[in-house]
N, C-alpha and C positions, 0 to 999 in steps of 0.2 A: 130229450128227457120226457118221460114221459109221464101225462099231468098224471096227478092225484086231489081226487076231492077232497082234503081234509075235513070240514066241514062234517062228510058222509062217514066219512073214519072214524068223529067221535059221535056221531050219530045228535049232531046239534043243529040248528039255523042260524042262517048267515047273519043272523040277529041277536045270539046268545051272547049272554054277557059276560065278565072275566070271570064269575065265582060258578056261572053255567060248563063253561070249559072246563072249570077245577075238574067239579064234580065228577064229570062224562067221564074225563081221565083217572079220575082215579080210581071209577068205580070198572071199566075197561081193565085199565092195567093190573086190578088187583087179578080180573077173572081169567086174563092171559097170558101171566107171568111163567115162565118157564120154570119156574120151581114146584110151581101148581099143575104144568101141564110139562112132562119131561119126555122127552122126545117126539116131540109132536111140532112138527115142519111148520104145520098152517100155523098151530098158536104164534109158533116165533117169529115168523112171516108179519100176523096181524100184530104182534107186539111193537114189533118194529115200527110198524107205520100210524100206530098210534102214539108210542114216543114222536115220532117224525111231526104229527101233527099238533102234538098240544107245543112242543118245541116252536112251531111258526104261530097257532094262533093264543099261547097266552101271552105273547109279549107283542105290543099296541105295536110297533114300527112294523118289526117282520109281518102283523097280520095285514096292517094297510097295504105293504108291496104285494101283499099272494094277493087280495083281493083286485088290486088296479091290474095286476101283469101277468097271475094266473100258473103257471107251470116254470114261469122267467124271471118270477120274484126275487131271487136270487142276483139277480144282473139288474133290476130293477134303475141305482144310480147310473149306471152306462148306458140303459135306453133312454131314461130320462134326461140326461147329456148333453146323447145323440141329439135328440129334440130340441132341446134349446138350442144349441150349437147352428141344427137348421134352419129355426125359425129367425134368428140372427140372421142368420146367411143370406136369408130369402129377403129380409129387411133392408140390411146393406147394399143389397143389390136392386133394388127396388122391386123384387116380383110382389106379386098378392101373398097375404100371409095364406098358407092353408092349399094353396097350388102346388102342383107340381106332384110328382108319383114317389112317396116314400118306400116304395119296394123294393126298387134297388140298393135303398143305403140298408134298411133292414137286413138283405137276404146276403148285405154285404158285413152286417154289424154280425147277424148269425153263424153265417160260415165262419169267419174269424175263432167267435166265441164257439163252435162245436168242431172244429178243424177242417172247412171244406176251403179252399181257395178262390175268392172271386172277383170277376174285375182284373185278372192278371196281380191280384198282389195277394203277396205269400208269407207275409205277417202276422203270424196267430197270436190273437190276444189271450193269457194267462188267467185263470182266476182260480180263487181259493178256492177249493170245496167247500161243503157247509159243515157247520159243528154238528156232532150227532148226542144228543142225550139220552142217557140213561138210568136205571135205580137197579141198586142191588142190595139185596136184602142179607143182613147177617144177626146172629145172636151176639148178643156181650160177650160169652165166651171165647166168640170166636176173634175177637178184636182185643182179647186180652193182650196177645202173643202177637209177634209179627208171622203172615201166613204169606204163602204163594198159593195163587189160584187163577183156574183158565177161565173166563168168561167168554162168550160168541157175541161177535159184535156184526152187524151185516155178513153174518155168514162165516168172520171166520173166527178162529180164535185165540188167543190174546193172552199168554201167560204173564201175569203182575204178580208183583207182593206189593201185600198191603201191610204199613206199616203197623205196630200195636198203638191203639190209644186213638184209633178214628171214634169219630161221636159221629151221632145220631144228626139226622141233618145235614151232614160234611160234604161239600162237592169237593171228589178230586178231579184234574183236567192231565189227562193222558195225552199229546201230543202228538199230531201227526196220523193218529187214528180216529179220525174223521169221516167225512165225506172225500169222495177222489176229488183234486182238481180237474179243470178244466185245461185241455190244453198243455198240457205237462206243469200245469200251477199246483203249489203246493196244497196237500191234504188238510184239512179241517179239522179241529179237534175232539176228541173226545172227552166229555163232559160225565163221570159219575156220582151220581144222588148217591149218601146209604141212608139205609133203615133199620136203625139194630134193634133188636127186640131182645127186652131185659128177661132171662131165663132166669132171670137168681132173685135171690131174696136181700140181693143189694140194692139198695137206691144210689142213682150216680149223680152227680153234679158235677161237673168238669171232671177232674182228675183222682176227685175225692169218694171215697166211698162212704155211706151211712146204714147201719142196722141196729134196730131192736132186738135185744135177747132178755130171754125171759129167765130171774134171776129167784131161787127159793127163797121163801121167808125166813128160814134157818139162815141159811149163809148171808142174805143178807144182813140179820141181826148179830151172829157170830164172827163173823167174817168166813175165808175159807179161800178155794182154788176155781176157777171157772175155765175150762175150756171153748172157745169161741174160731169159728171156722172162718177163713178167709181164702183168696183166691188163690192162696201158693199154700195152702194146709194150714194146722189149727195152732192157733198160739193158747199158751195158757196164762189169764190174768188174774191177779193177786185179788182176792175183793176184801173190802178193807170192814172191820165191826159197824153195826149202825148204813151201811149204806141205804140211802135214801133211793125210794122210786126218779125216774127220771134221770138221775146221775150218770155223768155222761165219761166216758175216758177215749183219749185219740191216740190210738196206733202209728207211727211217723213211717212212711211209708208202705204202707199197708192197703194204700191207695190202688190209684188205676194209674198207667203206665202213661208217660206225656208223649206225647204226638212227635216223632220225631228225635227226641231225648232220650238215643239209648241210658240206661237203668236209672233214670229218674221215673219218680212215681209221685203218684198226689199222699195222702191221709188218709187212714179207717177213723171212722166218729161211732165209738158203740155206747149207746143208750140204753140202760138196765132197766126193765119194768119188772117189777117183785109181782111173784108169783104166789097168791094166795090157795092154803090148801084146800082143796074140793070137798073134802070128807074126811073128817077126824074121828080118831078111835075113841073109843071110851076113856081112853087112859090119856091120849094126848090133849082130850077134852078137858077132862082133871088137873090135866097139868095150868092150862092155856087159863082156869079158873083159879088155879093159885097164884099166879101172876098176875092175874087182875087183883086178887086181893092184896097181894103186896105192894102192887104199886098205888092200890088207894093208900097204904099205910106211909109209904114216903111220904115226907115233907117237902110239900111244893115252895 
């Protein structure tokens, strides 16, 4: 295997700290994301191996094994083991602790772990691959519906459907599409971030949708008809005389689709703000003044 400095991948010190590594990474992966750079080998190359890296050093355990074991972090509890196991050994049996040539069990613990045979035994130890992480970036539109789509993952690629109703933030874990094992050990899995980026003039909170629509002073004093758009085309709501700024009506599923619950859906919430008018004629002026005068004449 062959090392990789992580460290030099997000271009930090063996010193940086957990919100130092956020950063590097995310300011990295925004610049060589494959959507930003499309068909370009090296970007997806360097993508990869800076996922690779913030994957080992933002999380405290995996970073302490790359640092003590380097390129073998990975196998890290089986040299550590190893070690013990020996140092035992060498106790029970009364040598010095720290004597003796560990070369031989090493280049016997390696061969095992990368398939060479040594010492006459032909026992290959198994191990997992590593988990591989990822981010993939989609619009709200696109997570409306359930889609199929090929991502490249080390190289190759990987036709999935995503179900509708992923949110923003969501890890799914794809199995098996990992890292290779070692040894004929099973593959490691894959790990996908999303990031959906709201193109609409909806606000989402879980399954529920919310918008302002801006509502005439007319209809709102008279009542009338409003047409108002949603994500499956436009319904048309009744407005009722006298409606109030603010006033709110919910749509019963008109929402965003649940995760996994074919044709359930969450709620539309539309909140009316009256729309005052810009510039009045002379005559709607006249009018807007007779009304004032009549309504000092009612009795309060």
């Amino acid at each position: 295997m062959e090392y990789i400095d992580y460290y030099k991948v997000l271009g930090i010190a063996k010193s940086a700290t957990e919100s130092e590594i956020k950063s590097s990474y995310r300011k990295l992966a925004r610049k060589y994301h494959p959507d930003l750079n499309p068909n370009n080998k090296e970007a997806e190359k360097k993508f990869k191996e800076i996922n690779e890296a913030n994957e080992v050093l933002s999380d405290p355990v995996k970073r302490k094994k790359y640092d003590r074991h380097g390129k073998d972090w990975q196998h890290a509890d089986e040299i550590e083991k190893m070690q013990k196991n020996r140092s035992q050994s060498q106790r029970s049996s009364g040598q010095p602790f720290g004597s003796g040539d560990y070369s031989d069990d090493f280049s016997e613990f390696f061969g095992s772990m990368f398939g060479g045979e040594t010492r006459g035994r032909s026992k290959q130890t198994k191990f997992r691959g590593q988990d591989v992480q990822a981010s993939l970036q989609m619009k709200l539109t696109d997570v409306y519906k359930t889609q199929k789509q090929t991502i490249t993952i080390n190289g190759k690629n990987i036709r999935m459907t995503f179900p509708a109703g992923i949110e923003d933030g969501q890890v799914i874990k794809v199995a098996g599409h990992g890292g290779p094992g070692v040894n004929g050990g099973p593959n490691g899995d894959l790990y996908i971030t999303f990031s959906i980026e709201n193109n609409t003039s909806f606000k989402r909170e879980g399954n529920n949708l919310y918008k302002t629509v801006d509502l005439d002073l007319y209809t709102a004093i008279l009542g009338g008809d409003l047409l108002v758009d949603t994500f499956d085309g436009q319904v048309k709501l009744k407005i009722s005389e006298g409606t109030p700024s603010t006033a709110k009506v919910k749509l019963k599923g008109k929402g965003f689709p649940v995760y996994k619950k074919e044709n359930e859906f969450g709620d539309m919430y539309i909140t009316y703000q009256i729309k005052l008018p810009a510039h009045l004629t002379e005559k709607e002026r006249e009018l807007f003044i007779e009304l004032q005068k009549l309504n000092k004449d009612v009795p309060k």
